[in-house]
N, CA, C and O atoms as a Tripos MOL2 file, in Angstrom:
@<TRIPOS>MOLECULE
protein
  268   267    67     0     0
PROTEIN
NO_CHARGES

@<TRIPOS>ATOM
      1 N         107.6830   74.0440  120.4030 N.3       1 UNK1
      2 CA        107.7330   74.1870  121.8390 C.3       1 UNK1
      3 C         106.7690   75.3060  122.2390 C.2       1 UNK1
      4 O         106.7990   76.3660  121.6140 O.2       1 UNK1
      5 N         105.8200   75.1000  123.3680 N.am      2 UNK2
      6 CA        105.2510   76.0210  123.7310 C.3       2 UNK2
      7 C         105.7540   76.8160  124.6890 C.2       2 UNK2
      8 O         106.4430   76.4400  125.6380 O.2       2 UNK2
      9 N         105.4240   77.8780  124.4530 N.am      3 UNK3
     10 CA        106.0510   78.9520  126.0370 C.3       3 UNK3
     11 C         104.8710   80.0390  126.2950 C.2       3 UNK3
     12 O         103.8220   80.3000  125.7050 O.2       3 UNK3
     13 N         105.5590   80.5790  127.5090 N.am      4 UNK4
     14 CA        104.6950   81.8630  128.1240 C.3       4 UNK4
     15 C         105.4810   83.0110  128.4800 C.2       4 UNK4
     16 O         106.4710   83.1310  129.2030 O.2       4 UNK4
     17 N         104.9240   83.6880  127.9170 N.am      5 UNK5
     18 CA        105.7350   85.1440  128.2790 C.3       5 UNK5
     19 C         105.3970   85.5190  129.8990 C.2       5 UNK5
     20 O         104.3510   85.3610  130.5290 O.2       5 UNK5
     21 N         106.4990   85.9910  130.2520 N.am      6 UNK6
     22 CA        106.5530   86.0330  131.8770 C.3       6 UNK6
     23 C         105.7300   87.4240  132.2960 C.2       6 UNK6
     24 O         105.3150   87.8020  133.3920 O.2       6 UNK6
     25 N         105.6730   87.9570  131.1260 N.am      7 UNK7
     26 CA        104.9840   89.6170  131.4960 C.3       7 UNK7
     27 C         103.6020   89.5520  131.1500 C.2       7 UNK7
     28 O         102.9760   90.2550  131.9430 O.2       7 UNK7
     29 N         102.9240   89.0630  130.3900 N.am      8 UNK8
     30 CA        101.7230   88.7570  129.7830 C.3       8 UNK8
     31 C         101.4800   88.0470  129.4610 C.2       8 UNK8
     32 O         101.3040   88.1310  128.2460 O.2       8 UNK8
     33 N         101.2390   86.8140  129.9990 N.am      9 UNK9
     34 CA        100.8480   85.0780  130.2490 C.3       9 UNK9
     35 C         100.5310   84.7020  129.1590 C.2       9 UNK9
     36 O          99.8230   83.6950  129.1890 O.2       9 UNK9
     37 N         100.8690   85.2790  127.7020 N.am     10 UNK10
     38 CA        100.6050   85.0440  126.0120 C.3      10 UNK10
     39 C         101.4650   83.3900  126.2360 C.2      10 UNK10
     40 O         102.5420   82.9620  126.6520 O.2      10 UNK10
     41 N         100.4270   82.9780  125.7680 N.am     11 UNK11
     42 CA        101.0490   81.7370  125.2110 C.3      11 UNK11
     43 C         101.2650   81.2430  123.9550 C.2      11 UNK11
     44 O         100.3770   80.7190  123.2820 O.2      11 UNK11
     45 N         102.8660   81.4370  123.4580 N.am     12 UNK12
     46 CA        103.2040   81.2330  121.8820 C.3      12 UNK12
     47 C         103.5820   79.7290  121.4530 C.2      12 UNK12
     48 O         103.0770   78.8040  122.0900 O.2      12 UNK12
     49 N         104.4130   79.4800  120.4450 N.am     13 UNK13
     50 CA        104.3750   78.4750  120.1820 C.3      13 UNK13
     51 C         105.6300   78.8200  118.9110 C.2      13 UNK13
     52 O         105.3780   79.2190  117.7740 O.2      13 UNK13
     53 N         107.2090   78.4970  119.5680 N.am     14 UNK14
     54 CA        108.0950   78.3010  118.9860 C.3      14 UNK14
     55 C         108.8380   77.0130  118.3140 C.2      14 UNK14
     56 O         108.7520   75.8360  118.6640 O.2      14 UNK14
     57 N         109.6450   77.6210  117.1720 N.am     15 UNK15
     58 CA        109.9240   76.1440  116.8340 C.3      15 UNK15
     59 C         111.3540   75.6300  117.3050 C.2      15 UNK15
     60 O         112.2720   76.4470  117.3730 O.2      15 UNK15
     61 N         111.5940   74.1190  117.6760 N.am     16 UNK16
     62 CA        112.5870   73.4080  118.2940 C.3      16 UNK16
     63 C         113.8090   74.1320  118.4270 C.2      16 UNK16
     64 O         114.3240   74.7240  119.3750 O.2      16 UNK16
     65 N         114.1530   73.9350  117.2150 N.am     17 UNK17
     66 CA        115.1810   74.2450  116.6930 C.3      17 UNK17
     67 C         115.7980   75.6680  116.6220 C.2      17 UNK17
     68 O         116.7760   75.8150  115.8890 O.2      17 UNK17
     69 N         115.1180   77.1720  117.6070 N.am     18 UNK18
     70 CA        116.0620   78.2100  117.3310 C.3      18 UNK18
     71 C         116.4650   77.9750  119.1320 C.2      18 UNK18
     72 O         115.9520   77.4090  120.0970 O.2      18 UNK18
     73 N         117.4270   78.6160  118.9040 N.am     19 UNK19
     74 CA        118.4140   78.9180  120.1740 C.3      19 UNK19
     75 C         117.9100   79.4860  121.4160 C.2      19 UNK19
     76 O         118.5090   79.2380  122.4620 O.2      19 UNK19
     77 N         116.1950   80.7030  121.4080 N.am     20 UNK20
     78 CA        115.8930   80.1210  122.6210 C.3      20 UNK20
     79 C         115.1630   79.3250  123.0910 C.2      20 UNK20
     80 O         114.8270   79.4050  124.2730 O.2      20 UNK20
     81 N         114.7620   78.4140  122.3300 N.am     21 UNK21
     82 CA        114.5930   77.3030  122.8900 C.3      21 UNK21
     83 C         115.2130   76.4510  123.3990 C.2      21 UNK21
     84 O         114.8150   75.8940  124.4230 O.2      21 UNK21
     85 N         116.4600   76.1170  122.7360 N.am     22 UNK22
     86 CA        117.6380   75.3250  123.2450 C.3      22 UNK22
     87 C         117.9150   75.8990  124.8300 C.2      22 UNK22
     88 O         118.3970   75.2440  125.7540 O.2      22 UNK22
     89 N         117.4770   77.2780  124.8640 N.am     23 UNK23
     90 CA        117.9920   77.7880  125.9910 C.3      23 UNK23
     91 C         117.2510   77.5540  127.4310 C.2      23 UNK23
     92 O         117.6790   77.3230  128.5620 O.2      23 UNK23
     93 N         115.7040   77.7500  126.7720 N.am     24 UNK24
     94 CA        115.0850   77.1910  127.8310 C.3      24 UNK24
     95 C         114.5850   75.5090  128.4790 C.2      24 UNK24
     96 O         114.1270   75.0130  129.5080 O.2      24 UNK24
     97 N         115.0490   75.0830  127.0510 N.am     25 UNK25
     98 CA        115.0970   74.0270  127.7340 C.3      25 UNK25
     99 C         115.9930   73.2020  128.2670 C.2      25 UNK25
    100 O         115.7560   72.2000  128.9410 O.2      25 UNK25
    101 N         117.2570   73.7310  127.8880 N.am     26 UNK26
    102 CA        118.6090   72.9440  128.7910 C.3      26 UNK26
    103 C         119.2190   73.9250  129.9120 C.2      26 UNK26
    104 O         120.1550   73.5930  130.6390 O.2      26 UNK26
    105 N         118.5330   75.2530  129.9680 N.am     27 UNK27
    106 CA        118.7660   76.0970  131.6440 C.3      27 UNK27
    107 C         117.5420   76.6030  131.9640 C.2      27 UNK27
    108 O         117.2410   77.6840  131.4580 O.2      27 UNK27
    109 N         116.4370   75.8320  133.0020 N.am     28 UNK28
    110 CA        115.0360   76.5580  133.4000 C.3      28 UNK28
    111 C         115.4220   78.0050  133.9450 C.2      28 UNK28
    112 O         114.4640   78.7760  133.9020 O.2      28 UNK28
    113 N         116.2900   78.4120  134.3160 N.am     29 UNK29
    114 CA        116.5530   79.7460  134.7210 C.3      29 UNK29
    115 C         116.0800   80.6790  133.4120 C.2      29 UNK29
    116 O         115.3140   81.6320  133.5530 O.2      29 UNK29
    117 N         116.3740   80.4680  132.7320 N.am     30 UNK30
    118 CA        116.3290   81.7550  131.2770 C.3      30 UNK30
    119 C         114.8910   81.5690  131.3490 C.2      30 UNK30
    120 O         114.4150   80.5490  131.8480 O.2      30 UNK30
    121 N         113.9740   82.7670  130.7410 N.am     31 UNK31
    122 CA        112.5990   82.9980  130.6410 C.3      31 UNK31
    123 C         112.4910   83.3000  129.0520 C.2      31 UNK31
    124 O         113.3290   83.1790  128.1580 O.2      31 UNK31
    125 N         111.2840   83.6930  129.0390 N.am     32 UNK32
    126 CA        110.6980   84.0070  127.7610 C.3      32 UNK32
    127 C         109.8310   85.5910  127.5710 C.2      32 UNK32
    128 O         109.1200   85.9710  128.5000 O.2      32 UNK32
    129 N         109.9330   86.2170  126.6360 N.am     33 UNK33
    130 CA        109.4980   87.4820  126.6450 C.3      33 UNK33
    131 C         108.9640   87.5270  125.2440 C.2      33 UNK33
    132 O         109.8160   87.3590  124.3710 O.2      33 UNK33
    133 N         107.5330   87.7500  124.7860 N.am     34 UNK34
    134 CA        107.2510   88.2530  123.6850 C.3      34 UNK34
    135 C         107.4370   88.9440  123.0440 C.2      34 UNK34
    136 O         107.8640   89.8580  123.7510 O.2      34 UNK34
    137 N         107.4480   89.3420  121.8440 N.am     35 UNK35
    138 CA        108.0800   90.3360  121.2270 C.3      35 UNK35
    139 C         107.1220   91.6180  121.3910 C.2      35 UNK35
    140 O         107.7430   92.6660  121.2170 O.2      35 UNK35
    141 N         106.0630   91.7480  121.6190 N.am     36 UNK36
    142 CA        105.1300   92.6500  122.1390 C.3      36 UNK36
    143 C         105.9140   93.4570  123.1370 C.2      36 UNK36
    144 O         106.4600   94.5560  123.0410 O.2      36 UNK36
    145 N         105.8050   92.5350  124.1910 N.am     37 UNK37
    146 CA        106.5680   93.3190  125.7660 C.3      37 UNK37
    147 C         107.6020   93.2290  125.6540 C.2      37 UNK37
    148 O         108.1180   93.7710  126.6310 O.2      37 UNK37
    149 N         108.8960   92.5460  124.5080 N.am     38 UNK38
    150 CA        110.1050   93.2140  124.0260 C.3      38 UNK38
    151 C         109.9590   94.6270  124.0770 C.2      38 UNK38
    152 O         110.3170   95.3690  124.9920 O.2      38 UNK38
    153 N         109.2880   94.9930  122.7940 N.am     39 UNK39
    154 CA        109.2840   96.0270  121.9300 C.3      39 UNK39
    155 C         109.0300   97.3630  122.9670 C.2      39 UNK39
    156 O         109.7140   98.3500  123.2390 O.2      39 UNK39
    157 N         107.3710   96.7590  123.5030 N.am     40 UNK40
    158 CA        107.0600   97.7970  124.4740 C.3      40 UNK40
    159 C         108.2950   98.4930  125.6260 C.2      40 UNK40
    160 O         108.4530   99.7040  125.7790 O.2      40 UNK40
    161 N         109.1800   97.2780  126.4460 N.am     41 UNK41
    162 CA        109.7250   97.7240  126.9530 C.3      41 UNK41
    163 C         110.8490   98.3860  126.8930 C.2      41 UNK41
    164 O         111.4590   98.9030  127.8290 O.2      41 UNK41
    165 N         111.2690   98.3530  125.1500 N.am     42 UNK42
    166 CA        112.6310   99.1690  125.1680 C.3      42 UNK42
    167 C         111.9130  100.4300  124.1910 C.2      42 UNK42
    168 O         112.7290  101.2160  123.7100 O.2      42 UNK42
    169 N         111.0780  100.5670  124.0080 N.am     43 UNK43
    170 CA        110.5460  101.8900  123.1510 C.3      43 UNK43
    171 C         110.5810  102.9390  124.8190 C.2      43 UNK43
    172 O         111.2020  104.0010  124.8560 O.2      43 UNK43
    173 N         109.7510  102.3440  126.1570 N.am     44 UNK44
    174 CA        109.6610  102.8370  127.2350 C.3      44 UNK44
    175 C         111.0120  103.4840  127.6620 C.2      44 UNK44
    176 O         111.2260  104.6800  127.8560 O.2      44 UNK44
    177 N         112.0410  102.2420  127.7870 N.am     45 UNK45
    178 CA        113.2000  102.7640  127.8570 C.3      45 UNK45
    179 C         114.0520  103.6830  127.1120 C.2      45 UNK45
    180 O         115.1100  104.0630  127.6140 O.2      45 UNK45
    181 N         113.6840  104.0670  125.9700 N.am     46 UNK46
    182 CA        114.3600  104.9140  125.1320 C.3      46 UNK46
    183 C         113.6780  106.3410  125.7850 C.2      46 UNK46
    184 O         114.1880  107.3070  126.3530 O.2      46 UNK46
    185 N         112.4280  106.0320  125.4590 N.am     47 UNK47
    186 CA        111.8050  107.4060  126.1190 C.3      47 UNK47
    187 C         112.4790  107.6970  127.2030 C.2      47 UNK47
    188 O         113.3510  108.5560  127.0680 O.2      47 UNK47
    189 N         112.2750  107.0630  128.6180 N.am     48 UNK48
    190 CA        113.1670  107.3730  129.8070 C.3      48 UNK48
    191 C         114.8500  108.0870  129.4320 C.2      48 UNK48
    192 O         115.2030  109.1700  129.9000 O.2      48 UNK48
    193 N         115.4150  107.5430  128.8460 N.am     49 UNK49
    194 CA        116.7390  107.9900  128.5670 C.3      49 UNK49
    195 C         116.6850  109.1040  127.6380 C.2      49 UNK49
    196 O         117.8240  109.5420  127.4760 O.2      49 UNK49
    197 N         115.7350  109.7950  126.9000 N.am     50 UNK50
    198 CA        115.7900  110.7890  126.0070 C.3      50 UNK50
    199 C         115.4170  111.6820  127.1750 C.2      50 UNK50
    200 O         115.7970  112.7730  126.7490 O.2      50 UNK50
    201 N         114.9780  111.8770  128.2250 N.am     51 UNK51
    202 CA        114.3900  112.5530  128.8100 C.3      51 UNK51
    203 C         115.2420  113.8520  129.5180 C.2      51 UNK51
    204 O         114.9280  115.0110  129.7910 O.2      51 UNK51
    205 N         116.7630  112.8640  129.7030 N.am     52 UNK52
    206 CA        118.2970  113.2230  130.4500 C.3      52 UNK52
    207 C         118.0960  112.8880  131.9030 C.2      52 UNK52
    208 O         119.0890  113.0680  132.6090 O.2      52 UNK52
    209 N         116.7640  112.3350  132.6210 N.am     53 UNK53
    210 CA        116.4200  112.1920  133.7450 C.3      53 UNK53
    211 C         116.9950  110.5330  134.3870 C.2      53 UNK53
    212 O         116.9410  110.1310  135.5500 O.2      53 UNK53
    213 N         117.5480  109.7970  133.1210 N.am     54 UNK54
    214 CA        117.4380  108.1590  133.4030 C.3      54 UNK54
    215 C         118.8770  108.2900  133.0480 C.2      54 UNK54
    216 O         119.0960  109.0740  132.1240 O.2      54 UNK54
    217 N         119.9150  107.6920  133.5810 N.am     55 UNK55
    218 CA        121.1560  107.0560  133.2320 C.3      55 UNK55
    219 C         121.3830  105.4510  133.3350 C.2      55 UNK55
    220 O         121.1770  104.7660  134.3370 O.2      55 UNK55
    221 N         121.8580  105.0030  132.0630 N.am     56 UNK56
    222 CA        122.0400  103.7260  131.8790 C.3      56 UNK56
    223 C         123.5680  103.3250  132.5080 C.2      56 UNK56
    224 O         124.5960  103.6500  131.9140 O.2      56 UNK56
    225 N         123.5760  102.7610  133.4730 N.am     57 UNK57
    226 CA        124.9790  102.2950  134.0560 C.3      57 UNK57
    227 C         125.3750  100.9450  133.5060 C.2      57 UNK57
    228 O         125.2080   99.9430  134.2020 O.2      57 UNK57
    229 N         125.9660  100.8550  132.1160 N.am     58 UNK58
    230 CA        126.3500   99.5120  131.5920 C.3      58 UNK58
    231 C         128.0970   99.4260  131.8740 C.2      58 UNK58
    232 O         128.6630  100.2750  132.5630 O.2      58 UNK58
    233 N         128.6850   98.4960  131.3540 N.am     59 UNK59
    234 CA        130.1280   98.4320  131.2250 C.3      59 UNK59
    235 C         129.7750   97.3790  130.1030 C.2      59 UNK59
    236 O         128.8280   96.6060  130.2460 O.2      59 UNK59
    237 N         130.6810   97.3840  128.8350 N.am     60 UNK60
    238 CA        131.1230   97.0130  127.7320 C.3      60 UNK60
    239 C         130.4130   97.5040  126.3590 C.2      60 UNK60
    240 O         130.2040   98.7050  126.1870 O.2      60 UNK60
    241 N         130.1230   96.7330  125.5830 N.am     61 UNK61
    242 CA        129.2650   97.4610  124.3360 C.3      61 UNK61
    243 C         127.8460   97.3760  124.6700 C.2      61 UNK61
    244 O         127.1370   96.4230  124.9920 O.2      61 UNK61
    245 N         127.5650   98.8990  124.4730 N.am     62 UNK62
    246 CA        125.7380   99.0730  124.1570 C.3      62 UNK62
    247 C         125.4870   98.2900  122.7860 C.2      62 UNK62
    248 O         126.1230   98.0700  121.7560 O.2      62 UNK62
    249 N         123.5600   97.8200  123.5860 N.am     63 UNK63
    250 CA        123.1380   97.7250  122.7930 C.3      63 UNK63
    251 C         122.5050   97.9500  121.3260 C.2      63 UNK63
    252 O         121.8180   98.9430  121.5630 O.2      63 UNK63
    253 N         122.3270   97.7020  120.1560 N.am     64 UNK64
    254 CA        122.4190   98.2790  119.2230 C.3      64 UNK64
    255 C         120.8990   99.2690  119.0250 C.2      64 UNK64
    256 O         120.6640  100.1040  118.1520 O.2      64 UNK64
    257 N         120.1670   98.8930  119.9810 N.am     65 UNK65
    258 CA        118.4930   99.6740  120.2070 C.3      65 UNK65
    259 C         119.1030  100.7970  121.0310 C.2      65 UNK65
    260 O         118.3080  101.7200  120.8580 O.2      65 UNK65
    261 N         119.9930  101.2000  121.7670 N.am     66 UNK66
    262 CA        120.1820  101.9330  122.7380 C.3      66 UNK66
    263 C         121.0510  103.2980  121.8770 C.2      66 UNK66
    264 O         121.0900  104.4390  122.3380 O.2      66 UNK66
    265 N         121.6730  102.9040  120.6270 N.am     67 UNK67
    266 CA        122.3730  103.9630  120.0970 C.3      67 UNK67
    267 C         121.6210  104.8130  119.2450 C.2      67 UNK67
    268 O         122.1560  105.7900  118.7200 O.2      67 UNK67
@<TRIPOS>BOND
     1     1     2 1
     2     2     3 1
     3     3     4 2
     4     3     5 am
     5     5     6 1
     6     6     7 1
     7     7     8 2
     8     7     9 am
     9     9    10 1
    10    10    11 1
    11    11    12 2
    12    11    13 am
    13    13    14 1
    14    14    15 1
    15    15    16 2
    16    15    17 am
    17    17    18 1
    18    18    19 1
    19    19    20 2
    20    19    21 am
    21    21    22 1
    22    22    23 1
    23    23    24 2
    24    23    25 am
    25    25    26 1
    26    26    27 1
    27    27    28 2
    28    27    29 am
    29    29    30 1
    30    30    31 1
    31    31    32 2
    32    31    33 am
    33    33    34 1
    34    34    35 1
    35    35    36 2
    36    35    37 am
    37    37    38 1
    38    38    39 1
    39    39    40 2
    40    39    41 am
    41    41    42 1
    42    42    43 1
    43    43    44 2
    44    43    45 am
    45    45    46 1
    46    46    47 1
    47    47    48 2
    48    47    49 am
    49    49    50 1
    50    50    51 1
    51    51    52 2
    52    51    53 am
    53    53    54 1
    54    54    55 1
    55    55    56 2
    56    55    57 am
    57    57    58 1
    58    58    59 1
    59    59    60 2
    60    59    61 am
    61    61    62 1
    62    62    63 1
    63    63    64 2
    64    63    65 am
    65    65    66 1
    66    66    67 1
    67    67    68 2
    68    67    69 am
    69    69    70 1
    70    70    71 1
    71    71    72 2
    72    71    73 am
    73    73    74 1
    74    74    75 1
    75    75    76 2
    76    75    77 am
    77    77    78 1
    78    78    79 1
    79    79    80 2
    80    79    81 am
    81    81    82 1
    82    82    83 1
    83    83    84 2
    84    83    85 am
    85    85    86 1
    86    86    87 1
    87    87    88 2
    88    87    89 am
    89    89    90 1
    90    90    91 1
    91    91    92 2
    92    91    93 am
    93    93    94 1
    94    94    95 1
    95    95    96 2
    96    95    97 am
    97    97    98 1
    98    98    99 1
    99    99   100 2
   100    99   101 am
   101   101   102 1
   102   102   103 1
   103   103   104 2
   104   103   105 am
   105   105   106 1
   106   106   107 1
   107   107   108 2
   108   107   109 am
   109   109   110 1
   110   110   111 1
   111   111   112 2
   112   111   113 am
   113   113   114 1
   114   114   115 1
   115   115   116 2
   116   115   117 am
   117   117   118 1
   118   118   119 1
   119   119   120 2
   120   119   121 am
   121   121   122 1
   122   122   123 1
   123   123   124 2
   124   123   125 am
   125   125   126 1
   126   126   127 1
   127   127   128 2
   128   127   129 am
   129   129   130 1
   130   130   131 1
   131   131   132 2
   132   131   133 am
   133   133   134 1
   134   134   135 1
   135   135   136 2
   136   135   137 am
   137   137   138 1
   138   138   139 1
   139   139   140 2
   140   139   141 am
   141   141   142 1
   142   142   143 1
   143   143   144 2
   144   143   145 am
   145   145   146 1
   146   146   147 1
   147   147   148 2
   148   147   149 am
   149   149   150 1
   150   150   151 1
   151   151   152 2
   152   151   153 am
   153   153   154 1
   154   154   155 1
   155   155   156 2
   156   155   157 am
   157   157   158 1
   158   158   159 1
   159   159   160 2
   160   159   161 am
   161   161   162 1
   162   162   163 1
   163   163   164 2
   164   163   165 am
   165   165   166 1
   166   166   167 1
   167   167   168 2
   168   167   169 am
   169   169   170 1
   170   170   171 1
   171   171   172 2
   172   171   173 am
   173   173   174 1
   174   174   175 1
   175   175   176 2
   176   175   177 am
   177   177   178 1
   178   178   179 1
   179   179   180 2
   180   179   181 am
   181   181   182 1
   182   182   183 1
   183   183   184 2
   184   183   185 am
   185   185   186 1
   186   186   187 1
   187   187   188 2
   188   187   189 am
   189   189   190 1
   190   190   191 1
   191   191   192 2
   192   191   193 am
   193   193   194 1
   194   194   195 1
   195   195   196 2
   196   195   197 am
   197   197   198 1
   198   198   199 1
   199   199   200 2
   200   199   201 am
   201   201   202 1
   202   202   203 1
   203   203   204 2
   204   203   205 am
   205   205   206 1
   206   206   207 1
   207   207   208 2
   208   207   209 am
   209   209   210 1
   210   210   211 1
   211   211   212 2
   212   211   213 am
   213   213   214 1
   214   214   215 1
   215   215   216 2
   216   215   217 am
   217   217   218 1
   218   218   219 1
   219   219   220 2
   220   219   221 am
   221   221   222 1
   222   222   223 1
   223   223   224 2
   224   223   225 am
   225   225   226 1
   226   226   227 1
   227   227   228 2
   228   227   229 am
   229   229   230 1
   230   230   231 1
   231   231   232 2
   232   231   233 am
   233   233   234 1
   234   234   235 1
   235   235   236 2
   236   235   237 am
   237   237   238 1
   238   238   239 1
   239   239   240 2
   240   239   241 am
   241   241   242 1
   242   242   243 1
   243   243   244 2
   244   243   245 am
   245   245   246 1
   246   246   247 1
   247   247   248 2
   248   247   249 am
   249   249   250 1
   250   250   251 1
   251   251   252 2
   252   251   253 am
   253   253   254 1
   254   254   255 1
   255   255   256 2
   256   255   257 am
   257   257   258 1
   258   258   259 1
   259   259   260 2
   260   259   261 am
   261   261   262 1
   262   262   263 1
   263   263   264 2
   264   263   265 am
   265   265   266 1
   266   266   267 1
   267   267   268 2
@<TRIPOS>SUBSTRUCTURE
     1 UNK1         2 RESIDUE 1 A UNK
     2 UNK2         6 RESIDUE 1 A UNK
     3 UNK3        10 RESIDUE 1 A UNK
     4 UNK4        14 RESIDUE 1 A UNK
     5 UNK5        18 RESIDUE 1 A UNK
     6 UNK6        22 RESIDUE 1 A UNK
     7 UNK7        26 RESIDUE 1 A UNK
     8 UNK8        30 RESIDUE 1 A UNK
     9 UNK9        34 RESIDUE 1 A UNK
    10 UNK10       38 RESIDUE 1 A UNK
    11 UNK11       42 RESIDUE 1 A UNK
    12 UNK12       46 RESIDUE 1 A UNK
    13 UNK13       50 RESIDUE 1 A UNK
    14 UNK14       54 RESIDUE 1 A UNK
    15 UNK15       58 RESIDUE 1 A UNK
    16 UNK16       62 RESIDUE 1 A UNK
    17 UNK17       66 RESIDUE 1 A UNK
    18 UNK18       70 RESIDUE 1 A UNK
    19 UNK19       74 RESIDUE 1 A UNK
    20 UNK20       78 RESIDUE 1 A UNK
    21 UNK21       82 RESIDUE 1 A UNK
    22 UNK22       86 RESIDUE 1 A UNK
    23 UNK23       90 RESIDUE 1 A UNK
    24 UNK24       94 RESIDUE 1 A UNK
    25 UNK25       98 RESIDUE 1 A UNK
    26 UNK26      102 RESIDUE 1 A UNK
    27 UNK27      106 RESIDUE 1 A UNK
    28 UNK28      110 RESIDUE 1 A UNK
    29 UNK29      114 RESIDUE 1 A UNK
    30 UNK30      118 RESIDUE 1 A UNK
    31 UNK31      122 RESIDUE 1 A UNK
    32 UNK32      126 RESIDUE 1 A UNK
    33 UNK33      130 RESIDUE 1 A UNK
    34 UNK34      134 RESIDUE 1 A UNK
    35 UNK35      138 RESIDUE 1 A UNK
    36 UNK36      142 RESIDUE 1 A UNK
    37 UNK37      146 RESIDUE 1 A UNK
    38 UNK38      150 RESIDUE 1 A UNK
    39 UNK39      154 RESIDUE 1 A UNK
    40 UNK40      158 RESIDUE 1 A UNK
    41 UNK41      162 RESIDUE 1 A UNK
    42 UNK42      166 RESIDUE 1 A UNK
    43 UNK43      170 RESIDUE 1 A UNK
    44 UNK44      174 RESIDUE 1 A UNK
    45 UNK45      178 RESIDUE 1 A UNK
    46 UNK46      182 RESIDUE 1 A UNK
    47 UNK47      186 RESIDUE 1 A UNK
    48 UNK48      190 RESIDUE 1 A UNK
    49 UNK49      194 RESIDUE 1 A UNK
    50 UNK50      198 RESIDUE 1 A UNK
    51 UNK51      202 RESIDUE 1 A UNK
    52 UNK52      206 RESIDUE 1 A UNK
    53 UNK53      210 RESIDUE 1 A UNK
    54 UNK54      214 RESIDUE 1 A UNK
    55 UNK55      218 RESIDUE 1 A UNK
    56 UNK56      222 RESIDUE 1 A UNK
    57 UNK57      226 RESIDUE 1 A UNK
    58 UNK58      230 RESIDUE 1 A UNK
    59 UNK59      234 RESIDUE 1 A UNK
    60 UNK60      238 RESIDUE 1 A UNK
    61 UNK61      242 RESIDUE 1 A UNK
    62 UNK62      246 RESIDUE 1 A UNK
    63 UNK63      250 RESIDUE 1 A UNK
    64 UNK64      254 RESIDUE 1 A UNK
    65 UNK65      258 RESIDUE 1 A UNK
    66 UNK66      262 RESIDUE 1 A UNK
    67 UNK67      266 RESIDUE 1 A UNK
């Protein structure tokens, strides 16, 4: 399956069979994110929150990048 990352118009090329694919193709709502602008954006976010300037307002279990 081909896709596009919504942040940087990379166009990859996943296979059928993992789960987000299943995802995007039986709910067009869900998107796609490369692992590039994954990565980038929670390394950003860690920084922000080390800073003491950013508070994360979640309710239930953090994520396991966030501890």
């Amino acid at each position: 399956m081909r896709v596009k990352c919504i942040i940087c118009d990379k166009i990859e090329t996943i296979e059928d069979s993992l789960p987000a694919a299943k995802k995007l193709r039986n709910r067009p709502i869900h998107t796609y994110m490369c692992d590039e602008c994954r990565i980038r954006i929670a390394d950003k976010t860690l920084k922000r929150i080390s800073t003491g300037q950013f508070f994360v307002y979640r309710s239930g279990k953090q994520k396991d990048w966030l501890q």
